[in-house]
C-alpha positions as CSV (number, residue, x, y, z in Angstrom):
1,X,0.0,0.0,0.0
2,X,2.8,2.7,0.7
3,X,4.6,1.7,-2.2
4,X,1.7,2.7,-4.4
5,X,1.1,5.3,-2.6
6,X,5.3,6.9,-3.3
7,X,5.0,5.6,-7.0
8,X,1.9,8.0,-7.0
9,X,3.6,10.6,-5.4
10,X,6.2,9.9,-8.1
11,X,4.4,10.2,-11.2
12,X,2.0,13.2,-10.0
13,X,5.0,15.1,-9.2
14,X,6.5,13.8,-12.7
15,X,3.4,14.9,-14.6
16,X,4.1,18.6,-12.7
17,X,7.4,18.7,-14.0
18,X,6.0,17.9,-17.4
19,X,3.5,20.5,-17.0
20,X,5.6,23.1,-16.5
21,X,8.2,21.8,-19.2
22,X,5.5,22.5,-21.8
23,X,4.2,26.1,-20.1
24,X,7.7,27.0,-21.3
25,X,8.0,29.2,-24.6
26,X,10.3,26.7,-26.2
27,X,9.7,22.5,-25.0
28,X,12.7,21.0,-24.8
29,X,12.3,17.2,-25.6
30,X,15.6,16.3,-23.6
31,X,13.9,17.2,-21.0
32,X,11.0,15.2,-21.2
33,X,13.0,12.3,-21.7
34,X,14.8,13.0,-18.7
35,X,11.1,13.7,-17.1
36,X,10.0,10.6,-18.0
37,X,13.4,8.2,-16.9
38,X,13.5,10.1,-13.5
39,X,9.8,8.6,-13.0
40,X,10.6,5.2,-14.1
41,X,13.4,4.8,-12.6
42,X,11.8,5.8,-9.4
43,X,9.3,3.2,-9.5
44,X,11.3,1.1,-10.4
45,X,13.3,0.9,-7.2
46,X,10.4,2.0,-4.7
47,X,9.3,-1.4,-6.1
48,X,12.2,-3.8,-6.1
49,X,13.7,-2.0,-2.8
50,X,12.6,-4.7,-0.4
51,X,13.2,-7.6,-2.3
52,X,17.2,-6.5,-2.4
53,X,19.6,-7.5,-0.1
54,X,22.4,-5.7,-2.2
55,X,22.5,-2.3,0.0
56,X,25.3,-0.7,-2.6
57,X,22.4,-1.6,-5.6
58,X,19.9,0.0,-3.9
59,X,21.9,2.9,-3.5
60,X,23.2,3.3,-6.6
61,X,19.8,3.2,-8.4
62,X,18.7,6.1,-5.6
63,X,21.8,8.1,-6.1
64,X,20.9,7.9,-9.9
65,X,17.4,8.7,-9.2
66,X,18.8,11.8,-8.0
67,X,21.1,12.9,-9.9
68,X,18.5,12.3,-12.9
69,X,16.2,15.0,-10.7
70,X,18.9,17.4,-10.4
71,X,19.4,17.1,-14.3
72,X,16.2,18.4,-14.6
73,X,15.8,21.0,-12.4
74,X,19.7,22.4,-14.0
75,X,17.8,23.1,-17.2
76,X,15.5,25.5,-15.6
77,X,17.1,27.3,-12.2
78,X,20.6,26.6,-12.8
79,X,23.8,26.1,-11.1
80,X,24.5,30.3,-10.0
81,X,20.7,30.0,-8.3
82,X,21.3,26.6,-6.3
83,X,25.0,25.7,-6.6
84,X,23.9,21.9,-5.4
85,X,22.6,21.4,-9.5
86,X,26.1,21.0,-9.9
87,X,25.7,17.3,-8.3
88,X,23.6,15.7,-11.1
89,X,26.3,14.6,-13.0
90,X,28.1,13.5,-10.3
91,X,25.3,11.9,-8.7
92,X,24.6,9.7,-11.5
93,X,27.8,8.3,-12.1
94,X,28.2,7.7,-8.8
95,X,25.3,5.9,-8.6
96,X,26.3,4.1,-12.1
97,X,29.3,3.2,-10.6
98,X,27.5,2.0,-7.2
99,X,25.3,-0.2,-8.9
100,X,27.6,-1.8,-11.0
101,X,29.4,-2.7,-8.2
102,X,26.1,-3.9,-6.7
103,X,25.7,-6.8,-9.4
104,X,29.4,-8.0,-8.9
105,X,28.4,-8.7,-5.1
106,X,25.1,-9.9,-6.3
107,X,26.6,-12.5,-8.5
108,X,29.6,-13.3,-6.4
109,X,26.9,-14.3,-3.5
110,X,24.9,-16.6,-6.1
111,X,27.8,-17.6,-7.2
112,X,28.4,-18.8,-3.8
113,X,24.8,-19.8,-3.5
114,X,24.9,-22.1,-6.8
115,X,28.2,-23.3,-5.7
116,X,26.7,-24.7,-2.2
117,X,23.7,-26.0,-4.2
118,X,25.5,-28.1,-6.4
119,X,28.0,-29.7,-3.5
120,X,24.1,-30.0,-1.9
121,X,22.8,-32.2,-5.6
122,X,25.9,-34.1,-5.6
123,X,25.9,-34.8,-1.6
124,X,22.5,-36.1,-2.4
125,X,23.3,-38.1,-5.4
126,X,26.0,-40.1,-3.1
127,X,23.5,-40.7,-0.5
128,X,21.0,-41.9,-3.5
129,X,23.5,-44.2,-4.4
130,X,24.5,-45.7,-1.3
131,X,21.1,-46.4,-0.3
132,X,20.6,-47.4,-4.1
133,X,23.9,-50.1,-3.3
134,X,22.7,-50.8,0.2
135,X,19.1,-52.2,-0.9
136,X,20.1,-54.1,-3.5
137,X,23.5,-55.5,-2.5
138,X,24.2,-58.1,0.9
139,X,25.8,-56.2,3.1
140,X,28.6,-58.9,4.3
141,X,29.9,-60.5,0.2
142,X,29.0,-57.4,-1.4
143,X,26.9,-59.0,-3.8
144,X,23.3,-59.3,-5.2
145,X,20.6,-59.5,-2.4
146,X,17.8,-62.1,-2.8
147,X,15.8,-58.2,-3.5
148,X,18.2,-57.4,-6.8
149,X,17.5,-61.3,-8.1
150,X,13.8,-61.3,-8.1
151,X,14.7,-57.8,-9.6
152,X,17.0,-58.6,-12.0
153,X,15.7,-62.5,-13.0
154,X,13.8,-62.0,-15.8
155,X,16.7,-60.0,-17.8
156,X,19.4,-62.3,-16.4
157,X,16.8,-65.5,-17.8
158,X,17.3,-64.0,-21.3
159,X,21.0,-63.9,-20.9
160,X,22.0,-66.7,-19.0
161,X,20.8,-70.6,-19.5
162,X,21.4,-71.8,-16.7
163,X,20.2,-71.0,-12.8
164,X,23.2,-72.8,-10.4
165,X,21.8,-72.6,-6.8
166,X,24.2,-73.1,-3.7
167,X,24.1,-74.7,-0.4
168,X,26.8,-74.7,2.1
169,X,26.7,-78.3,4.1
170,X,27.3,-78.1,7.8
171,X,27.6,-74.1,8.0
172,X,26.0,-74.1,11.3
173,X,27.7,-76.5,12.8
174,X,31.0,-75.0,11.5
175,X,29.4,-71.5,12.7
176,X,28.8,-72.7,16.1
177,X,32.1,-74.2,16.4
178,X,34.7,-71.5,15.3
179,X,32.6,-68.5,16.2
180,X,30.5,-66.4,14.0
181,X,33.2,-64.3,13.0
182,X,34.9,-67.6,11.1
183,X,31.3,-68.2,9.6
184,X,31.0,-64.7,7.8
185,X,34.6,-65.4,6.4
186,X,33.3,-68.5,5.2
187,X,30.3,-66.8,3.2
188,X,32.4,-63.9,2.3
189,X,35.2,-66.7,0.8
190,X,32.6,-68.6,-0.9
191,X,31.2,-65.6,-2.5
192,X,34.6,-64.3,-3.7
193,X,35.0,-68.1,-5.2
194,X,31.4,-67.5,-6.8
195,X,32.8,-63.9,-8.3
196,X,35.8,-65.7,-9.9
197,X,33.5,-68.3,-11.7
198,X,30.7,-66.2,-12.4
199,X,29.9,-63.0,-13.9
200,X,29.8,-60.3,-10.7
201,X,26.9,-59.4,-11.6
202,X,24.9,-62.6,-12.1
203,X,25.7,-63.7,-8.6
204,X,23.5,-63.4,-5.7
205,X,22.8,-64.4,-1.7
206,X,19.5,-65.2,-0.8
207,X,20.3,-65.4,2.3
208,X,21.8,-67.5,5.6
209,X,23.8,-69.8,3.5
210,X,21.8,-70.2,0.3
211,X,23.6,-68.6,-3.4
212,X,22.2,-68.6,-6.9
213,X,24.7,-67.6,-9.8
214,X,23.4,-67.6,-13.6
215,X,25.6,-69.0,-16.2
216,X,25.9,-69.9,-19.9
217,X,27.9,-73.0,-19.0
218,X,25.9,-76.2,-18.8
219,X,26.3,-78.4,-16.0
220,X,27.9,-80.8,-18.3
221,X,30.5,-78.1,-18.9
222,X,30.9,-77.3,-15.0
223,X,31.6,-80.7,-13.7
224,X,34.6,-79.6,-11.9
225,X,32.7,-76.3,-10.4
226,X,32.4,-78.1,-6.6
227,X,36.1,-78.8,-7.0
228,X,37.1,-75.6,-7.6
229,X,35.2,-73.5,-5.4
230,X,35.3,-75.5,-2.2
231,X,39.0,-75.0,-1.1
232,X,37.9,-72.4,0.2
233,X,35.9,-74.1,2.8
234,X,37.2,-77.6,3.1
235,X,39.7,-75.9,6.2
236,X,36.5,-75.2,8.2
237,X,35.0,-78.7,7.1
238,X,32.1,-77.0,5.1
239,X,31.2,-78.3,1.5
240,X,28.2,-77.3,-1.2
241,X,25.8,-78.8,-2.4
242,X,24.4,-77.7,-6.1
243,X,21.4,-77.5,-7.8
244,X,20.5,-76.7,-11.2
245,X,18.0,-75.1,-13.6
246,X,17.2,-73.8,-16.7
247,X,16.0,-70.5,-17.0
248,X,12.9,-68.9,-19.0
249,X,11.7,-66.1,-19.1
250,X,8.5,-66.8,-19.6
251,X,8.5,-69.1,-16.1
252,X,7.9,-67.8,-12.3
253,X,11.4,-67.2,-10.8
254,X,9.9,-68.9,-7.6
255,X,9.3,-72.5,-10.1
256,X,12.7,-72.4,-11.6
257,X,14.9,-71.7,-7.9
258,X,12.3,-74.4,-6.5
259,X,13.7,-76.9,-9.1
260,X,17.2,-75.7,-8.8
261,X,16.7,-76.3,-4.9
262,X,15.0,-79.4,-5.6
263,X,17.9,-80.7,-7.1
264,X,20.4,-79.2,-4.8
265,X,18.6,-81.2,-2.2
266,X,19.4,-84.5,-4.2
267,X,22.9,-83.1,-4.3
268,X,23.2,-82.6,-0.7
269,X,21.7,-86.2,-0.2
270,X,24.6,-87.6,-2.1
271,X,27.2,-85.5,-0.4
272,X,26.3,-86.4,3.0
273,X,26.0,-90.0,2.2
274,X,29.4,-89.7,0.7
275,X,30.7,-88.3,3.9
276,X,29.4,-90.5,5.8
277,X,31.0,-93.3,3.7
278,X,34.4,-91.5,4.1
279,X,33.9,-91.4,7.8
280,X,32.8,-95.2,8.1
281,X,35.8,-96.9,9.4
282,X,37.2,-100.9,7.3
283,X,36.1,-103.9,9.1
Protein backbone atom coordinates (compact mmCIF):
# COMPACT_ATOMS: atom_id res chain seq x y z
CA UNK A 1 0.00 0.00 0.00
CA UNK A 2 2.79 2.66 0.69
CA UNK A 3 4.55 1.67 -2.24
CA UNK A 4 1.74 2.70 -4.38
CA UNK A 5 1.10 5.34 -2.62
CA UNK A 6 5.31 6.86 -3.32
CA UNK A 7 5.02 5.64 -6.96
CA UNK A 8 1.86 7.96 -6.96
CA UNK A 9 3.61 10.65 -5.43
CA UNK A 10 6.23 9.87 -8.10
CA UNK A 11 4.45 10.23 -11.22
CA UNK A 12 1.96 13.23 -9.97
CA UNK A 13 4.95 15.09 -9.22
CA UNK A 14 6.50 13.76 -12.70
CA UNK A 15 3.44 14.85 -14.59
CA UNK A 16 4.07 18.58 -12.67
CA UNK A 17 7.36 18.71 -13.97
CA UNK A 18 6.03 17.94 -17.40
CA UNK A 19 3.46 20.47 -16.98
CA UNK A 20 5.64 23.12 -16.51
CA UNK A 21 8.17 21.84 -19.19
CA UNK A 22 5.52 22.55 -21.77
CA UNK A 23 4.22 26.08 -20.11
CA UNK A 24 7.68 27.04 -21.33
CA UNK A 25 8.02 29.23 -24.61
CA UNK A 26 10.27 26.69 -26.21
CA UNK A 27 9.71 22.55 -25.02
CA UNK A 28 12.75 21.04 -24.76
CA UNK A 29 12.33 17.17 -25.65
CA UNK A 30 15.64 16.28 -23.61
CA UNK A 31 13.93 17.20 -20.96
CA UNK A 32 10.99 15.23 -21.21
CA UNK A 33 12.96 12.29 -21.66
CA UNK A 34 14.78 12.97 -18.66
CA UNK A 35 11.11 13.71 -17.09
CA UNK A 36 9.98 10.57 -18.04
CA UNK A 37 13.45 8.17 -16.91
CA UNK A 38 13.48 10.11 -13.45
CA UNK A 39 9.85 8.55 -12.97
CA UNK A 40 10.59 5.18 -14.07
CA UNK A 41 13.40 4.83 -12.61
CA UNK A 42 11.79 5.76 -9.37
CA UNK A 43 9.32 3.17 -9.52
CA UNK A 44 11.33 1.14 -10.43
CA UNK A 45 13.29 0.90 -7.22
CA UNK A 46 10.38 1.98 -4.73
CA UNK A 47 9.26 -1.43 -6.08
CA UNK A 48 12.20 -3.78 -6.05
CA UNK A 49 13.70 -2.02 -2.80
CA UNK A 50 12.55 -4.65 -0.36
CA UNK A 51 13.23 -7.62 -2.33
CA UNK A 52 17.17 -6.46 -2.39
CA UNK A 53 19.61 -7.46 -0.14
CA UNK A 54 22.43 -5.65 -2.18
CA UNK A 55 22.46 -2.34 -0.04
CA UNK A 56 25.33 -0.71 -2.58
CA UNK A 57 22.40 -1.64 -5.62
CA UNK A 58 19.87 0.03 -3.94
CA UNK A 59 21.90 2.88 -3.47
CA UNK A 60 23.22 3.33 -6.56
CA UNK A 61 19.84 3.16 -8.38
CA UNK A 62 18.70 6.05 -5.61
CA UNK A 63 21.79 8.07 -6.08
CA UNK A 64 20.86 7.89 -9.93
CA UNK A 65 17.40 8.73 -9.22
CA UNK A 66 18.79 11.83 -8.05
CA UNK A 67 21.12 12.88 -9.91
CA UNK A 68 18.47 12.35 -12.89
CA UNK A 69 16.20 15.02 -10.68
CA UNK A 70 18.91 17.38 -10.42
CA UNK A 71 19.40 17.15 -14.26
CA UNK A 72 16.17 18.36 -14.65
CA UNK A 73 15.82 21.05 -12.43
CA UNK A 74 19.68 22.44 -14.00
CA UNK A 75 17.80 23.13 -17.24
CA UNK A 76 15.47 25.52 -15.63
CA UNK A 77 17.12 27.30 -12.21
CA UNK A 78 20.64 26.62 -12.77
CA UNK A 79 23.83 26.10 -11.10
CA UNK A 80 24.51 30.26 -9.96
CA UNK A 81 20.73 30.01 -8.25
CA UNK A 82 21.28 26.57 -6.27
CA UNK A 83 24.99 25.68 -6.56
CA UNK A 84 23.85 21.89 -5.41
CA UNK A 85 22.56 21.37 -9.50
CA UNK A 86 26.12 20.96 -9.94
CA UNK A 87 25.72 17.26 -8.29
CA UNK A 88 23.61 15.69 -11.14
CA UNK A 89 26.33 14.56 -12.96
CA UNK A 90 28.08 13.51 -10.32
CA UNK A 91 25.34 11.93 -8.67
CA UNK A 92 24.56 9.69 -11.51
CA UNK A 93 27.79 8.33 -12.10
CA UNK A 94 28.16 7.66 -8.81
CA UNK A 95 25.33 5.92 -8.64
CA UNK A 96 26.34 4.13 -12.08
CA UNK A 97 29.27 3.17 -10.57
CA UNK A 98 27.47 1.99 -7.16
CA UNK A 99 25.28 -0.17 -8.86
CA UNK A 100 27.59 -1.76 -10.99
CA UNK A 101 29.41 -2.74 -8.18
CA UNK A 102 26.06 -3.93 -6.68
CA UNK A 103 25.67 -6.78 -9.36
CA UNK A 104 29.39 -8.00 -8.95
CA UNK A 105 28.43 -8.69 -5.08
CA UNK A 106 25.14 -9.90 -6.33
CA UNK A 107 26.63 -12.48 -8.47
CA UNK A 108 29.55 -13.34 -6.37
CA UNK A 109 26.89 -14.34 -3.50
CA UNK A 110 24.88 -16.56 -6.07
CA UNK A 111 27.84 -17.62 -7.18
CA UNK A 112 28.44 -18.77 -3.79
CA UNK A 113 24.82 -19.84 -3.49
CA UNK A 114 24.92 -22.15 -6.85
CA UNK A 115 28.22 -23.35 -5.72
CA UNK A 116 26.72 -24.70 -2.23
CA UNK A 117 23.65 -26.03 -4.24
CA UNK A 118 25.51 -28.05 -6.40
CA UNK A 119 27.97 -29.69 -3.55
CA UNK A 120 24.10 -30.03 -1.90
CA UNK A 121 22.77 -32.20 -5.61
CA UNK A 122 25.91 -34.15 -5.60
CA UNK A 123 25.91 -34.83 -1.58
CA UNK A 124 22.53 -36.09 -2.42
CA UNK A 125 23.30 -38.06 -5.37
CA UNK A 126 25.98 -40.07 -3.09
CA UNK A 127 23.47 -40.73 -0.47
CA UNK A 128 21.01 -41.91 -3.51
CA UNK A 129 23.46 -44.19 -4.40
CA UNK A 130 24.53 -45.71 -1.30
CA UNK A 131 21.09 -46.40 -0.31
CA UNK A 132 20.59 -47.44 -4.14
CA UNK A 133 23.92 -50.09 -3.25
CA UNK A 134 22.68 -50.84 0.20
CA UNK A 135 19.07 -52.21 -0.92
CA UNK A 136 20.08 -54.09 -3.50
CA UNK A 137 23.49 -55.53 -2.51
CA UNK A 138 24.20 -58.07 0.89
CA UNK A 139 25.78 -56.20 3.14
CA UNK A 140 28.56 -58.92 4.28
CA UNK A 141 29.92 -60.52 0.23
CA UNK A 142 28.98 -57.40 -1.40
CA UNK A 143 26.94 -59.03 -3.78
CA UNK A 144 23.33 -59.28 -5.21
CA UNK A 145 20.58 -59.51 -2.37
CA UNK A 146 17.75 -62.10 -2.76
CA UNK A 147 15.77 -58.22 -3.54
CA UNK A 148 18.21 -57.43 -6.81
CA UNK A 149 17.55 -61.35 -8.15
CA UNK A 150 13.84 -61.30 -8.12
CA UNK A 151 14.69 -57.83 -9.59
CA UNK A 152 16.97 -58.64 -12.04
CA UNK A 153 15.72 -62.50 -13.01
CA UNK A 154 13.83 -61.96 -15.79
CA UNK A 155 16.73 -59.97 -17.76
CA UNK A 156 19.38 -62.32 -16.43
CA UNK A 157 16.79 -65.49 -17.78
CA UNK A 158 17.26 -64.00 -21.31
CA UNK A 159 20.97 -63.93 -20.86
CA UNK A 160 21.96 -66.71 -19.04
CA UNK A 161 20.85 -70.57 -19.53
CA UNK A 162 21.44 -71.80 -16.73
CA UNK A 163 20.22 -71.01 -12.85
CA UNK A 164 23.24 -72.77 -10.41
CA UNK A 165 21.83 -72.59 -6.76
CA UNK A 166 24.15 -73.05 -3.65
CA UNK A 167 24.09 -74.73 -0.40
CA UNK A 168 26.78 -74.71 2.09
CA UNK A 169 26.74 -78.34 4.12
CA UNK A 170 27.35 -78.14 7.81
CA UNK A 171 27.62 -74.09 8.00
CA UNK A 172 26.04 -74.07 11.29
CA UNK A 173 27.75 -76.51 12.79
CA UNK A 174 31.04 -74.97 11.45
CA UNK A 175 29.40 -71.47 12.71
CA UNK A 176 28.76 -72.73 16.13
CA UNK A 177 32.12 -74.24 16.37
CA UNK A 178 34.67 -71.50 15.28
CA UNK A 179 32.64 -68.53 16.21
CA UNK A 180 30.45 -66.37 14.02
CA UNK A 181 33.18 -64.28 13.00
CA UNK A 182 34.90 -67.62 11.06
CA UNK A 183 31.26 -68.19 9.64
CA UNK A 184 31.03 -64.67 7.76
CA UNK A 185 34.59 -65.42 6.43
CA UNK A 186 33.25 -68.46 5.20
CA UNK A 187 30.30 -66.78 3.22
CA UNK A 188 32.39 -63.95 2.25
CA UNK A 189 35.17 -66.67 0.76
CA UNK A 190 32.63 -68.63 -0.94
CA UNK A 191 31.21 -65.61 -2.50
CA UNK A 192 34.56 -64.35 -3.71
CA UNK A 193 34.96 -68.12 -5.20
CA UNK A 194 31.40 -67.49 -6.78
CA UNK A 195 32.81 -63.93 -8.32
CA UNK A 196 35.77 -65.70 -9.91
CA UNK A 197 33.55 -68.34 -11.67
CA UNK A 198 30.69 -66.24 -12.40
CA UNK A 199 29.87 -63.00 -13.93
CA UNK A 200 29.80 -60.29 -10.74
CA UNK A 201 26.86 -59.37 -11.56
CA UNK A 202 24.92 -62.63 -12.14
CA UNK A 203 25.74 -63.67 -8.58
CA UNK A 204 23.49 -63.45 -5.71
CA UNK A 205 22.83 -64.42 -1.71
CA UNK A 206 19.50 -65.24 -0.84
CA UNK A 207 20.28 -65.44 2.34
CA UNK A 208 21.79 -67.46 5.57
CA UNK A 209 23.78 -69.78 3.46
CA UNK A 210 21.78 -70.18 0.27
CA UNK A 211 23.57 -68.61 -3.36
CA UNK A 212 22.22 -68.60 -6.92
CA UNK A 213 24.72 -67.63 -9.85
CA UNK A 214 23.37 -67.58 -13.62
CA UNK A 215 25.61 -68.98 -16.17
CA UNK A 216 25.88 -69.88 -19.95
CA UNK A 217 27.93 -73.02 -19.02
CA UNK A 218 25.91 -76.21 -18.84
CA UNK A 219 26.30 -78.36 -16.01
CA UNK A 220 27.89 -80.79 -18.29
CA UNK A 221 30.48 -78.05 -18.91
CA UNK A 222 30.93 -77.34 -14.96
CA UNK A 223 31.65 -80.72 -13.75
CA UNK A 224 34.60 -79.64 -11.86
CA UNK A 225 32.67 -76.33 -10.36
CA UNK A 226 32.35 -78.07 -6.60
CA UNK A 227 36.13 -78.76 -6.95
CA UNK A 228 37.14 -75.57 -7.59
CA UNK A 229 35.18 -73.55 -5.40
CA UNK A 230 35.26 -75.53 -2.24
CA UNK A 231 39.01 -74.95 -1.15
CA UNK A 232 37.87 -72.44 0.20
CA UNK A 233 35.95 -74.13 2.75
CA UNK A 234 37.23 -77.63 3.08
CA UNK A 235 39.73 -75.92 6.18
CA UNK A 236 36.49 -75.23 8.18
CA UNK A 237 34.99 -78.73 7.10
CA UNK A 238 32.13 -77.02 5.09
CA UNK A 239 31.25 -78.29 1.52
CA UNK A 240 28.22 -77.25 -1.18
CA UNK A 241 25.77 -78.80 -2.38
CA UNK A 242 24.44 -77.68 -6.12
CA UNK A 243 21.41 -77.51 -7.80
CA UNK A 244 20.49 -76.71 -11.20
CA UNK A 245 17.98 -75.14 -13.58
CA UNK A 246 17.18 -73.84 -16.69
CA UNK A 247 15.96 -70.51 -17.00
CA UNK A 248 12.93 -68.86 -18.97
CA UNK A 249 11.75 -66.06 -19.12
CA UNK A 250 8.52 -66.76 -19.56
CA UNK A 251 8.53 -69.07 -16.15
CA UNK A 252 7.86 -67.81 -12.25
CA UNK A 253 11.41 -67.21 -10.83
CA UNK A 254 9.89 -68.91 -7.55
CA UNK A 255 9.31 -72.47 -10.06
CA UNK A 256 12.65 -72.44 -11.61
CA UNK A 257 14.91 -71.69 -7.87
CA UNK A 258 12.33 -74.42 -6.46
CA UNK A 259 13.68 -76.88 -9.06
CA UNK A 260 17.15 -75.74 -8.76
CA UNK A 261 16.67 -76.33 -4.87
CA UNK A 262 14.96 -79.37 -5.60
CA UNK A 263 17.94 -80.68 -7.14
CA UNK A 264 20.36 -79.16 -4.81
CA UNK A 265 18.57 -81.17 -2.23
CA UNK A 266 19.42 -84.49 -4.24
CA UNK A 267 22.86 -83.13 -4.25
CA UNK A 268 23.19 -82.61 -0.75
CA UNK A 269 21.71 -86.24 -0.18
CA UNK A 270 24.62 -87.63 -2.15
CA UNK A 271 27.20 -85.54 -0.38
CA UNK A 272 26.26 -86.44 3.04
CA UNK A 273 26.03 -90.02 2.21
CA UNK A 274 29.39 -89.66 0.68
CA UNK A 275 30.74 -88.34 3.94
CA UNK A 276 29.36 -90.53 5.82
CA UNK A 277 31.01 -93.27 3.65
CA UNK A 278 34.37 -91.51 4.15
CA UNK A 279 33.94 -91.42 7.77
CA UNK A 280 32.82 -95.19 8.05
CA UNK A 281 35.80 -96.93 9.37
CA UNK A 282 37.22 -100.91 7.30
CA UNK A 283 36.14 -103.93 9.08
Amino acid sequence: MIQKLIIALIWAFGLALLAWVFSRASVDIGSVEEVLWFCLSASAITLVAPQLSSKPLVFGWSFYCLGLLLDIFDEFIGHDIVPVLVLDTSLKSLGFVLVCYGMLVLLSSKKVTIAKLNLEIASRKQLEEKLRYEAHHDPLTHIGNRKACFAKFSNLSEQFQWLYYFDLDNFKQANDTYGHHIGDEVLEKFAGALKEHFDEEAVFRLGGDEFVAFSKRSPEECKELRTLINPSLVEYQVDVSIGTAETDKHQEPDKILQMADNKMYKDKSRTSSRSRSGKAKPS
